[in-house]
C-alpha angles and dihedrals in degrees: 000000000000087000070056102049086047109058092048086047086056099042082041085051094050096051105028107131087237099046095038089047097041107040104094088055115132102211136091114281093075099062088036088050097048090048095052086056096040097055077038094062098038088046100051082046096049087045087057092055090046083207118166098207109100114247120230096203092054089049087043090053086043090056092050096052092043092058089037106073140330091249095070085070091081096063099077096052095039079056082053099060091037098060097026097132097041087085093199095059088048094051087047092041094054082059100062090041089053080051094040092047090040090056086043106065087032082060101050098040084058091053083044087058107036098041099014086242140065124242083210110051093026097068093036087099105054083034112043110022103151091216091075094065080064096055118091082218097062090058085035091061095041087049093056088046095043094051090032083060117035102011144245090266089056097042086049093056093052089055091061086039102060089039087059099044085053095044091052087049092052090040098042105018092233113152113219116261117290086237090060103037082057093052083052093055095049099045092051085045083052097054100040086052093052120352085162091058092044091046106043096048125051096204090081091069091078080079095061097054092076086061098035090049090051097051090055101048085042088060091049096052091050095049092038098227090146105170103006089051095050093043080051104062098031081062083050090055 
């Protein structure tokens, strides 16, 4: 089943209308985004072992999405919340967020005193101002992105997808794949950082087709469409 899973997530991936649209963007959400998949991957792996030596290729995948964008930042803390009761991970977790914040102020004391400002903080005000996730306008325009990219036929099915996730979780008490319910986390801890950014620019919705591209499969996998249904949303891209 999750070999599976996997094989419909990466064929949803390749064709899903944000990923397909957007992929030739030059900004920075790619590489963040890459980077974000890439400690995902080394972490979940290195949880597996359960091995206690520190691994040089997770801290090196760390470094690059710290020094990619601000938005990997809420890994670590979405991590947090996701493995809150396994006391071990969150030991080990607390570790990478003392490293995360530590980089962090070093960063912005070395823009302080190269530029006299900050890229980070400067721009917190026009890009993260907590009023706008108050204003009808801010969801309005997300909606219009988020139906201009991937489509209303697309959105629509999400939508099933995510009631029948649910509705598997109240009949049979299964809870969503850990892997899911992550993507969730962050992308609640992304819009609560900055819902003005996310909605104003389209680009960031390169970080909500992970989780797009999980609920489906995750659908497919529950109705056991297999194939049909695969063939079925793949039409509706």
């Amino acid at each position: 089943g999750d070999v599976y899973k996997r094989q419909v997530f990466i064929v949803l991936s390749l064709f899903f209308p944000a990923s397909f649209r957007l992929a030739l963007t030059t900004n920075y959400e790619l590489l963040s985004l890459f980077s974000i998949s890439l400690f995902l991957f080394l972490y979940f792996k290195s949880e597996e072992k359960e091995s206690g030596r520190i691994n040089p290729v997770l801290y090196f995948s760390f470094l690059l999405g710290l020094l990619s964008d601000w938005t990997f930042y809420l890994l670590v803390p979405s991590l947090i919340i996701l493995r809150w009761k396994k006391k071990k991970s969150r030991r080990r977790l607390f570790w990478f967020l003392f490293l995360e914040l530590s980089f962090f102020i070093i960063l912005v004391l070395y823009q302080f005193l190269v530029t006299g400002e900050s890229s980070v903080l400067s721009h917190s005000r026009t890009r993260s101002n907590p009023l706008y996730l108050f204003t009808f306008s801010t969801y309005q325009e997300f909606y219009h992105h988020l139906t201009g990219i991937i489509g209303l036929p697309c959105l629509i099915l999400l939508i099933i997808s995510w009631g029948k996730i649910l509705g598997e979780r109240v009949r049979k008490k299964l809870k969503p794949e850990p892997l899911l319910r992550l993507w969730l986390i962050y992308l609640a801890l992304l819009w609560l950082t900055a819902g003005q950014l996310v909605s104003r620019h389209y680009v960031y919705l390169l970080y909500l087709f992970p989780f797009f591209a999980l609920s489906l499969s995750e659908m497919i996998f529950l109705l056991r469409f297999l194939r049909l249904g695969l063939a079925l949303i793949l039409i509706s891209f």
